[in-house]
C-alpha positions as CSV (number, residue, x, y, z in Angstrom):
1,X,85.6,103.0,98.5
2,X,84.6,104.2,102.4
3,X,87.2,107.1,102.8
4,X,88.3,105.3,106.0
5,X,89.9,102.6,104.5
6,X,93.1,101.3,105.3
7,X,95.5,103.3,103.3
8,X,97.3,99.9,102.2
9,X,93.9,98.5,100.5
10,X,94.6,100.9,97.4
11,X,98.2,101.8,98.3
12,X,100.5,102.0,95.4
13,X,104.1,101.2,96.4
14,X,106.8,102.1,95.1
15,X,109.9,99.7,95.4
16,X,113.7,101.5,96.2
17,X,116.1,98.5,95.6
18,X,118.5,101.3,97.5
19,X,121.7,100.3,95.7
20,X,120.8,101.3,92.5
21,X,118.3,104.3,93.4
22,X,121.0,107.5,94.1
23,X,124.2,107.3,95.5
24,X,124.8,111.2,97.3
25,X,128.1,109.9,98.4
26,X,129.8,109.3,95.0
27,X,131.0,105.6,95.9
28,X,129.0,103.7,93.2
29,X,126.4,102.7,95.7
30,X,123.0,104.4,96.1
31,X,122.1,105.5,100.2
32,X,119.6,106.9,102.2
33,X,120.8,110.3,101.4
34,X,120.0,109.5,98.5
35,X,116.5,108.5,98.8
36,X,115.8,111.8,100.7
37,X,117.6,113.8,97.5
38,X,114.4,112.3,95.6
39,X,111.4,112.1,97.6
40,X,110.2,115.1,95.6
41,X,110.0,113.6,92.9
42,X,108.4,110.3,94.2
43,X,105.8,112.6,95.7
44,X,105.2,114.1,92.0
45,X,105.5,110.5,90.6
46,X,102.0,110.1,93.1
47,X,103.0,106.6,95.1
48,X,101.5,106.8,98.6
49,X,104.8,104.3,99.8
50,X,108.5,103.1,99.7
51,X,109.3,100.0,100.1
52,X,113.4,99.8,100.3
53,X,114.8,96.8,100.4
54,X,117.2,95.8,103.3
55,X,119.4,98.6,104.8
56,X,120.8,96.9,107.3
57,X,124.4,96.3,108.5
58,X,125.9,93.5,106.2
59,X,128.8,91.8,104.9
60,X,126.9,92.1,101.7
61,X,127.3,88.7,100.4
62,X,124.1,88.8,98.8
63,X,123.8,92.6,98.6
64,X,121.8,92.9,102.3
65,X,120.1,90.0,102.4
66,X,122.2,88.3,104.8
67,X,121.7,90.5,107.8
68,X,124.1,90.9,110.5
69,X,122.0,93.1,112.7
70,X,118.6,94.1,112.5
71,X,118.8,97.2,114.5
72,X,121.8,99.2,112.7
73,X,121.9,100.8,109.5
74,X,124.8,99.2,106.8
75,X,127.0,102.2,106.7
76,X,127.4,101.6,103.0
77,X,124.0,103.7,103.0
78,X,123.8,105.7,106.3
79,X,123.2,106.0,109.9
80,X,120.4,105.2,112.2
81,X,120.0,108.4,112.3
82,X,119.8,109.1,108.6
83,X,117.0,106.3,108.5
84,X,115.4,108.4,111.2
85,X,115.3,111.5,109.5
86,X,114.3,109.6,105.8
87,X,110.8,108.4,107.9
88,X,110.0,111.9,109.1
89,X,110.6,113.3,105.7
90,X,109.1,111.2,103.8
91,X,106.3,111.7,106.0
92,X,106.0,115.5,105.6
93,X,105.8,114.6,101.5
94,X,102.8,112.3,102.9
95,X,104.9,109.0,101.8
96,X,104.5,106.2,103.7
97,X,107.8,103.9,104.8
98,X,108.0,99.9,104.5
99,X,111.4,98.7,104.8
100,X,112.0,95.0,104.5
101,X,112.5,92.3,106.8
102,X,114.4,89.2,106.5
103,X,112.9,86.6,108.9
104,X,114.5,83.0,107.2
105,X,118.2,83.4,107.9
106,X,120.6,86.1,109.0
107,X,124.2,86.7,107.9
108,X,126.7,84.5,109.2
109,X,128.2,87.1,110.6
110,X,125.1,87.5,113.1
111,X,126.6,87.6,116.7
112,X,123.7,84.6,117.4
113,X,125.7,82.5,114.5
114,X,129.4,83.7,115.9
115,X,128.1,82.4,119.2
116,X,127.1,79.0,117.7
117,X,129.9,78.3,115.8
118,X,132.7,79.2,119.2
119,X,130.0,77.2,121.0
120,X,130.1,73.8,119.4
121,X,128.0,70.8,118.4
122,X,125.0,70.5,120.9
123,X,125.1,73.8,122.2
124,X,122.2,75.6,122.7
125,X,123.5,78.9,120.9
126,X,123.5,76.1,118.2
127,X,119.4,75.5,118.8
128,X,119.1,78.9,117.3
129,X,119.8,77.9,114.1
130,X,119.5,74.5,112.2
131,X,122.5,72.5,112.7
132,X,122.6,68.3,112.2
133,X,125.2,65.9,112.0
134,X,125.8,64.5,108.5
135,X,124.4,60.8,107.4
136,X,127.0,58.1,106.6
137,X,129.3,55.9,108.5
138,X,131.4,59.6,109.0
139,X,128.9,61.8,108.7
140,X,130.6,62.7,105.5
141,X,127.0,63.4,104.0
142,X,124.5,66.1,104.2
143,X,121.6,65.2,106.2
144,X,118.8,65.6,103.7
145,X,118.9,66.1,99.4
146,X,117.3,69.9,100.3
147,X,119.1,72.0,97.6
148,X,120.0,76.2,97.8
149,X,117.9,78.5,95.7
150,X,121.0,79.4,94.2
151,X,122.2,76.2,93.0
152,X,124.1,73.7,95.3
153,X,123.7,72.1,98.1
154,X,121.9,73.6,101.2
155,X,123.8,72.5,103.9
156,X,127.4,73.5,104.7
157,X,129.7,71.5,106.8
158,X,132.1,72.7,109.7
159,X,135.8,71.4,110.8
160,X,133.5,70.1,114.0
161,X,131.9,68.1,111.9
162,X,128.3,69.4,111.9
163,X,126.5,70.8,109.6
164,X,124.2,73.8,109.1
165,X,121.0,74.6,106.8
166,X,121.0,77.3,104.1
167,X,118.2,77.6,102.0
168,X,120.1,80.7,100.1
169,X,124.2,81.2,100.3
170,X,126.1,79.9,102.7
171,X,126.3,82.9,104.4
172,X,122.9,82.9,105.0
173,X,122.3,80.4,107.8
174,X,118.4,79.9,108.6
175,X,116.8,80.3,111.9
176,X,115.2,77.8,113.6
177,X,111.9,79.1,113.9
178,X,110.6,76.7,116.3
179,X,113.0,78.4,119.1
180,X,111.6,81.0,121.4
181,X,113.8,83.2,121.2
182,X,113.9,83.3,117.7
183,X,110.3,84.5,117.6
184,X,110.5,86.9,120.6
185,X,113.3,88.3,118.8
186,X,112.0,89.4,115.9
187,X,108.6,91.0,117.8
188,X,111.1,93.1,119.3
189,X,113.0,94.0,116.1
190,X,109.3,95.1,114.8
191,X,108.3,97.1,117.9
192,X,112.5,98.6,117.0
193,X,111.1,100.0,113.7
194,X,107.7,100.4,114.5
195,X,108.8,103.2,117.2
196,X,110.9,105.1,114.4
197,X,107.8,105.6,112.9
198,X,108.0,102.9,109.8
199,X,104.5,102.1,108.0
200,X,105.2,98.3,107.8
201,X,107.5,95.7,106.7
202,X,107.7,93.7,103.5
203,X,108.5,90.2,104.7
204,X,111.4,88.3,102.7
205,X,110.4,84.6,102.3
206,X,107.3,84.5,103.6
207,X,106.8,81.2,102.9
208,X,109.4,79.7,104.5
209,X,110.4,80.2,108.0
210,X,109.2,76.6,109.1
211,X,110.9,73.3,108.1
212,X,109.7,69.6,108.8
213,X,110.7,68.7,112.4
214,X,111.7,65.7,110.8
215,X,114.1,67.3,107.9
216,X,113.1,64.7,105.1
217,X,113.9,64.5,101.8
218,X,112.2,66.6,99.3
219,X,109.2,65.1,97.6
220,X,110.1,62.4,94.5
221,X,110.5,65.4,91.7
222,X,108.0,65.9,89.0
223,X,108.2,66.0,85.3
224,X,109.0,69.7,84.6
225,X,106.4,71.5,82.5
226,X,109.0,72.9,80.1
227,X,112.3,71.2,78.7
228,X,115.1,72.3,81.2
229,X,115.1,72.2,85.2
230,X,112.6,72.6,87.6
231,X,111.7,76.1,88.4
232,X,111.3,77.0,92.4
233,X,107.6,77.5,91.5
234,X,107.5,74.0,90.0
235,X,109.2,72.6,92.8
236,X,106.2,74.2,95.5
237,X,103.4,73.0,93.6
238,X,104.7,69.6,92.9
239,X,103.6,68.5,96.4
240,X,101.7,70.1,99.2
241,X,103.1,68.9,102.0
242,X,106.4,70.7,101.4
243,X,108.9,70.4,103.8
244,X,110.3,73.9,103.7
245,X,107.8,75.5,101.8
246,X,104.3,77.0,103.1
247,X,103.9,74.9,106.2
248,X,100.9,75.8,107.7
249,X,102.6,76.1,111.0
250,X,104.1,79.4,109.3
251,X,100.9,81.2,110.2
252,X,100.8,81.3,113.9
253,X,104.0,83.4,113.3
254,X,102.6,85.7,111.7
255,X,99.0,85.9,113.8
256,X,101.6,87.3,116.5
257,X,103.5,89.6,114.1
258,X,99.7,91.1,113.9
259,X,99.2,91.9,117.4
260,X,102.7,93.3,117.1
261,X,101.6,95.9,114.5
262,X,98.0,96.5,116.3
263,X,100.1,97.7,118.9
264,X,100.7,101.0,116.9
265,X,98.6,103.5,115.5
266,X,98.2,104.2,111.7
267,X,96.9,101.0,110.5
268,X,100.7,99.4,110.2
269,X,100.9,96.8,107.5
270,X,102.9,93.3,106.2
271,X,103.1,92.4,102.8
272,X,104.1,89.1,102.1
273,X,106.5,87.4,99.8
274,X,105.2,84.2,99.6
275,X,104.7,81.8,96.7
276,X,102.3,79.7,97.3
277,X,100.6,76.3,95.7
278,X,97.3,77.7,94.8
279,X,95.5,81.1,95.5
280,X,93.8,79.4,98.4
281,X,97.3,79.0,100.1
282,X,98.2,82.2,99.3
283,X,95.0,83.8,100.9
284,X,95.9,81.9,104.4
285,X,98.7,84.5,104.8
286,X,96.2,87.4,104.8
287,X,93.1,85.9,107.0
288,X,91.9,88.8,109.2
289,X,94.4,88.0,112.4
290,X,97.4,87.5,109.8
291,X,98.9,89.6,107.1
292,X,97.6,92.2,105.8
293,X,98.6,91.6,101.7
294,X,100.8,89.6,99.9
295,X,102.4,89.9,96.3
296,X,100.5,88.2,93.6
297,X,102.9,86.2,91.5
298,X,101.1,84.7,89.4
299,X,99.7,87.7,87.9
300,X,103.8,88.8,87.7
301,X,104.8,85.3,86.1
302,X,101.4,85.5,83.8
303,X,102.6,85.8,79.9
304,X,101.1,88.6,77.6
305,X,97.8,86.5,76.8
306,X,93.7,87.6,77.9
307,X,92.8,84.6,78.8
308,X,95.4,83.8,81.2
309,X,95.6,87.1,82.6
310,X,91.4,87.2,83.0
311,X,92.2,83.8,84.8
312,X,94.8,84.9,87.3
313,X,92.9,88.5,88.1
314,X,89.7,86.2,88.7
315,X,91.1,83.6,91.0
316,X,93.0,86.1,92.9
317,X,90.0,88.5,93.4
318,X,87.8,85.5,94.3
319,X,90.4,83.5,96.8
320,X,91.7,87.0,98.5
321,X,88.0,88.4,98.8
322,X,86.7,85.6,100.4
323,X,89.2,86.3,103.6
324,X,88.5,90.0,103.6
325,X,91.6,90.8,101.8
326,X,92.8,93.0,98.9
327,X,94.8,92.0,96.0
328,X,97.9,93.6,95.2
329,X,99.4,93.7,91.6
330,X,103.0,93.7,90.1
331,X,105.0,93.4,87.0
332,X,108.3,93.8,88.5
333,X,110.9,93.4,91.1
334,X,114.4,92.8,91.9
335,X,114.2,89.6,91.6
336,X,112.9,89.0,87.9
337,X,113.6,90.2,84.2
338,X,111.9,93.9,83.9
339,X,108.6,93.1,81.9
340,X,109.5,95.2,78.8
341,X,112.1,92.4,77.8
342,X,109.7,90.2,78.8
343,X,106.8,90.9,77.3
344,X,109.3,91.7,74.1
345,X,109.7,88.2,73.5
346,X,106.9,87.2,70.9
347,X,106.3,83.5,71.9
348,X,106.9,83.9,76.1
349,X,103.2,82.9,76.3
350,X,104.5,82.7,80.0
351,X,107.1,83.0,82.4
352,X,108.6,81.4,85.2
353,X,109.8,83.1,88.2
354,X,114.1,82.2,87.4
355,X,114.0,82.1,83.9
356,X,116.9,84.2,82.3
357,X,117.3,84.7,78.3
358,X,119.9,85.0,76.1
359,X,120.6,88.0,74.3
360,X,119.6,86.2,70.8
361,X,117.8,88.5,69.1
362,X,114.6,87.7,69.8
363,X,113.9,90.6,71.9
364,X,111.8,93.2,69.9
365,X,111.6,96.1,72.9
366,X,109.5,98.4,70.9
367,X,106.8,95.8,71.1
368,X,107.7,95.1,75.0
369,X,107.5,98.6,75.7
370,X,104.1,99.1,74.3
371,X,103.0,96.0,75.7
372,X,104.4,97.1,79.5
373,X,102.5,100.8,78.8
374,X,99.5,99.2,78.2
375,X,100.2,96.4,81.5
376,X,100.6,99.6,83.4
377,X,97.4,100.9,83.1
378,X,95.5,97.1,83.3
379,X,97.3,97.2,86.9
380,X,96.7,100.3,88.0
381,X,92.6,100.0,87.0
382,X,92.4,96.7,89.0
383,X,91.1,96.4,92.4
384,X,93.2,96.9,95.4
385,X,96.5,98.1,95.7
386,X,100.0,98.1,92.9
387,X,103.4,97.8,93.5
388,X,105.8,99.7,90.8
389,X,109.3,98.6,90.6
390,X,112.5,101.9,90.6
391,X,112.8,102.6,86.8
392,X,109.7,100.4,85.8
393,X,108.0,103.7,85.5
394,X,110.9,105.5,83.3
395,X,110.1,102.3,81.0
396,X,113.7,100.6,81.8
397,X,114.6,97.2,79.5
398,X,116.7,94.6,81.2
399,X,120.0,94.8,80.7
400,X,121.1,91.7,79.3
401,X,124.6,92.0,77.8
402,X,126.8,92.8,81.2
403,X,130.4,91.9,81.4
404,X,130.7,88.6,82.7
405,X,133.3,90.5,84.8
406,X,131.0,92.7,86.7
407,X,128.3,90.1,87.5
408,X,127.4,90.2,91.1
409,X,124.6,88.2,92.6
410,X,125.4,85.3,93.8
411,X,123.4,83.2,91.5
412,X,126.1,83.6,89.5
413,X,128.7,81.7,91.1
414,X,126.6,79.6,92.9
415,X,125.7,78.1,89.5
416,X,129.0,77.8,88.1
417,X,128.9,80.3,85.8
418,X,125.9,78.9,84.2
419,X,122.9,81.7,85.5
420,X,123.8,85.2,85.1
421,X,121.4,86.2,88.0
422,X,119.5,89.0,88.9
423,X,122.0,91.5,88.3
424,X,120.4,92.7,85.2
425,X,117.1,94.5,86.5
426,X,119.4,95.8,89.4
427,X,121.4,98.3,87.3
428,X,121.2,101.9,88.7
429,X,118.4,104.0,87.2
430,X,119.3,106.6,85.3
431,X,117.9,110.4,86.5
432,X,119.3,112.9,84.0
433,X,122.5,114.1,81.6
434,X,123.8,112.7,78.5
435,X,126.1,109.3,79.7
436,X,126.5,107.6,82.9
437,X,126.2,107.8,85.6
438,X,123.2,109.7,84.3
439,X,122.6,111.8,87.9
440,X,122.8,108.4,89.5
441,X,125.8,109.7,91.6
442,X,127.5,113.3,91.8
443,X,129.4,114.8,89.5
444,X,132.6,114.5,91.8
445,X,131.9,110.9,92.1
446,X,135.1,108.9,93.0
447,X,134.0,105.7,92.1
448,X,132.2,104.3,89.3
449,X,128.2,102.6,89.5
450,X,128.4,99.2,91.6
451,X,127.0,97.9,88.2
452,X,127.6,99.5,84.7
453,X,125.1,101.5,83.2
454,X,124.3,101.5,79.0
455,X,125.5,104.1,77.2
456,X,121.9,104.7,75.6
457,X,119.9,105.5,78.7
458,X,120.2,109.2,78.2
459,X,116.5,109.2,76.7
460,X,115.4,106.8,79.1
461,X,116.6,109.2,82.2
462,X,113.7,110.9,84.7
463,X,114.8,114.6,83.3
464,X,114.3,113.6,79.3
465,X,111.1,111.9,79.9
466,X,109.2,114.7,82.5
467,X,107.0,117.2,80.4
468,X,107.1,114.8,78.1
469,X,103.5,113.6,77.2
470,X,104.3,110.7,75.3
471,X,107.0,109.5,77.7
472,X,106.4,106.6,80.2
473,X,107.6,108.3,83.1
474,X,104.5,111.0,82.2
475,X,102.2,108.0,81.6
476,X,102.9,106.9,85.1
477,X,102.5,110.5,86.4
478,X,99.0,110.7,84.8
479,X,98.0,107.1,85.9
480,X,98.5,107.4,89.3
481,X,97.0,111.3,89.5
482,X,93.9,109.7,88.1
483,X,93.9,106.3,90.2
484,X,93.9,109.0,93.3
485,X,91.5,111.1,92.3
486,X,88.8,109.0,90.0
487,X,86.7,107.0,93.2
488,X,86.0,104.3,91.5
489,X,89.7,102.9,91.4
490,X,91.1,101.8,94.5
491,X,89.8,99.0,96.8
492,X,86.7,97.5,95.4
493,X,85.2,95.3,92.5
494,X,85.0,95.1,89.4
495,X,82.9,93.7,86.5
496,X,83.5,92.0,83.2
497,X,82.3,93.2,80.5
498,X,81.5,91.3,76.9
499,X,84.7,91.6,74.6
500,X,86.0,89.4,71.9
501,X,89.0,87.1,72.3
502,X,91.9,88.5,73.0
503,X,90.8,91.7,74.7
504,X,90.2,92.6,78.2
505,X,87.6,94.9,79.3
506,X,86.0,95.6,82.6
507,X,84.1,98.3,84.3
508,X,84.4,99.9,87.9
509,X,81.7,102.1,89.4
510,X,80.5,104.5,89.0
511,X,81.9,105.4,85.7
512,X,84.9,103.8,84.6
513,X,85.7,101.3,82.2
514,X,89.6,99.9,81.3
515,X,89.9,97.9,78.0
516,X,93.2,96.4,77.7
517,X,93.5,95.4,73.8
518,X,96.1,91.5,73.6
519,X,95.2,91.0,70.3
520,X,96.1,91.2,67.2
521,X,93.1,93.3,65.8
522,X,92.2,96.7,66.3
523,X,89.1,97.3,68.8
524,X,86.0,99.7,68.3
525,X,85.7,100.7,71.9
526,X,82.5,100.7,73.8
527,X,80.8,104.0,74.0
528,X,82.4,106.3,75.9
529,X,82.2,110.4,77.6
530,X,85.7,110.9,77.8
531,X,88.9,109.5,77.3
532,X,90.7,109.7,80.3
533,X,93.9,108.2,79.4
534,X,95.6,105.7,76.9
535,X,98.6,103.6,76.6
536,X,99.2,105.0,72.7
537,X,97.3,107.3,70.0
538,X,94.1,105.8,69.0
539,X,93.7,104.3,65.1
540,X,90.7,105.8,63.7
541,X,89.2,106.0,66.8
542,X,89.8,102.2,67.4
543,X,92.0,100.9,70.4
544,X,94.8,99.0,68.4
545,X,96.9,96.3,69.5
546,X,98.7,95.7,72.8
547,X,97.2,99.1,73.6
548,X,95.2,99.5,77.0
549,X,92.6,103.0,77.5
550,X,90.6,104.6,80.6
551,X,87.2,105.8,79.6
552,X,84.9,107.5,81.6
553,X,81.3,106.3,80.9
């Protein structure tokens, strides 16, 4: 790879879901503070970039994604001031800073909402946002079947009698995105950030800042794939001409959020969330006047299986090449199970983006947790850049058995009791000592962690695992040392080469090969010079199963 690169074509980022990340306050809730308490060891971890997700003031009701105000700081986790000073450092430890960006809705606490609702049907503070009367003889009805991605209805009705669009909670109104001053808005809340110095902005909901002028009805629902409900991802790909969904009218949006970023130096960056019906939709969002990257999902939702995986790493190389853009890889985020439960589960050949399990013993973590060692280093040999999730690289399980009485999201309400959420892969990590809060907070700490931790994290904790070599946390540390330093991995291509079923192999010039063994056989491994790094011990000098190496050649 040309040394003068965009640094976000081989970036790997590292995501800070800041609740859960360090709290320096004591309160139960992690904070910028507490970011800065750790950016020497993110710098030893050897991740270029932070993405943090939301920090901005909010009445919380879906832990910062409902934003009441762009340009100030939730003091749950700091001051403007404190964000400020967390850019410049993590600078000076030559980290990079993405915070996210929440373009769909805003909390309805947003002064623009406050303004609507004293305003009044027809008002043009009401244009802002996507109000409609109701259908029926007394409007009694919402205007369209649209439904909330966490369960219910997605419309709300006021004592006026109008009613207002909510593709999330009800506290999260959406914007009308065909309003001027909607989009001039948001430029300015970019050039905001961009001045502090940030690196870029990961961009909630990509996908869906444009509705149907029209506001139909979704699209007559297909047969779902598997026995149970449609997923979200089911839902997009049932019908391309979505009416809330990657509209292609999304894009000119974001051609201007370009310009916004050109306007800075130090190659500034997007990445998109956006799921998308086919790679070739997914590629739009990064054309050379749009984003820069988006997650790849399907190689997230992809089950523990060669063929699909080869599949998924071939149509996204080919779709996101042919528009000049790199691929970005991830296993996962805040919003899904962590992938050692997942890959635990023998006979999830794959995996849908809301699926939740119950604790029914068919978990075997041992297996999930060699699996996700051996995912690790399949990701991190792939072209273009990675995204590594807080405690993904400590080897964290889900934590599926919390109280019912400390659930949070608000999935879990929304769906009357009948979907847990996300809570479990939101649980604070766990940095050193013998029982919670495991250096997550003080030892003065007044309150206890916003979510409980388990009582058997103690190994799992940053100080057990560092120095040692058989440790995940040290199998990251190695990973990324080598990624930096080897040139063939990075931006670039790759090649295939010949393996039997059930086993992934490819090689990157010059020198490297990755073999990533799914089977159930042991592998003899091509010929080799050195063994750079694997996932376990090799078996008689074969690569055994769910095992993944890095050979020099």
């Amino acid at each position: 790879m040309s040394f003068t690169a965009p640094w976000w074509r081989s970036a790997v980022i590292y995501q800070v879901y800041i609740r859960s990340f360090a709290d320096s306050n004591g309160d139960g809730i992690g904070d910028i503070a507490g970011i800065r308490s750790r950016l020497p060891y993110l710098k030893s971890l050897g991740v270029d970039a932070i993405w943090i997700n939301p920090w901005y003031k909010s009445p919380m009701a879906d832990h910062g994604y409902d934003v009441a105000d762009f340009r100030a700081i939730d003091s749950r986790f700091g001051t403007l001031a404190d964000a400020e000073q967390l850019i410049t450092e993590a600078h000076e430890h030559g980290i990079r800073v993405i915070p996210d960006i929440v373009p769909n809705h805003t909390s309805d606490q947003h002064a623009w909402f406050q303004a609507a609702l004293a305003a009044g049907p027809g008002s043009p503070e009401r244009e802002r946002y996507v109000f409609r009367p109701g259908r029926g003889p007394d409007g009694a009805e919402p205007p369209n079947d649209w439904v909330s991605c966490f369960g219910g209805p997605a419309w709300t009705r006021l004592p006026d009698g109008d009613w207002y669009l909510h593709l999330f909670a009800p506290q999260q109104p959406d914007l009308n995105w065909q309003h001027p001053e909607v989009r001039a808005d948001f430029e300015s809340i970019l050039r905001f950030w961009f001045s502090r110095g940030v690196d870029g902005f990961r961009i909630d909901v990509a996908h869906g800042l444009i509705k149907h002028p029209e506001l139909p009805d979704l699209p007559p629902r297909a047969e779902p794939a598997v026995t149970g409900p449609l997923t979200r991802r089911e839902e997009i790909r049932q019908h391309l001409d979505h009416p809330h969904w990657d509209r292609d009218e999304v894009h000119e949006i974001y051609r201007a959020w370009r310009k916004v970023a050109d306007e800075f130096p130090g190659d500034r960056s997007f990445v998109a969330e956006a799921w998308a019906d086919t790679p070739e939709r997914l590629a739009a969002y990064v054309r050379r006047d749009g984003l820069h990257t988006a997650f790849n999902f399907d190689f997230l939702m992809c089950g523990w299986d060669a063929k699909d995986l080869r599949a998924v790493i071939d149509d996204s190389l080919a779709m996101l090449g042919a528009v000049g853009a790199p691929a970005t890889w991830v296993l996962s985020n805040h919003d899904v199970m962590r992938h050692p439960s997942r890959y635990g589960r023998t006979a999830a050949r794959s995996w849908m983006a809301n699926a939740r399990f119950e604790p029914d013993g068919s978990l075997d973590l041992e297996l999930g947790t060699r699996r996700a060692r051996a995912a690790a280093l399949l990701m991190l040999a792939l072209p273009g850049g990675a995204y590594v999730y807080q405690g993904e690289e400590l080897g964290l399980p889900e934590v599926e058995d919390l109280p019912e009485s400390t659930l949070q999201d608000p999935i879990w309400e929304r769906s009357g009791h009948t979907d847990r959420g996300r809570d479990g892969c939101r649980v604070p990590i766990p940095w050193s000592g013998q029982a919670a809060p495991y250096g997550f907070s003080p030892d003065d700490a007044t309150s206890e962690p916003w979510l409980p931790q388990p009582g058997d994290w103690a190994g799992l904790s940053a100080e057990a695992q560092t120095g040692d070599p058989a440790s995940m946390l040290e199998l990251y540390r190695t990973a990324l040392r080598i990624r930096r330093d080897h040139p063939a991995l990075g931006d670039g291509t790759m090649t295939w080469l010949d393996a039997p079923e059930g086993v992934l192999a490819f090689s990157r010039e010059p020198g490297f090969v990755c073999v990533a063994n799914l089977s159930a056989e042991p592998y003899e491994l091509p010929a080799y010079s050195d063994l750079l790094l694997a996932g376990g011990p090799l078996q008689d000098g074969l690569l055994g199963p769910n095992q993944a190496v890095w050979l020099a050649v």
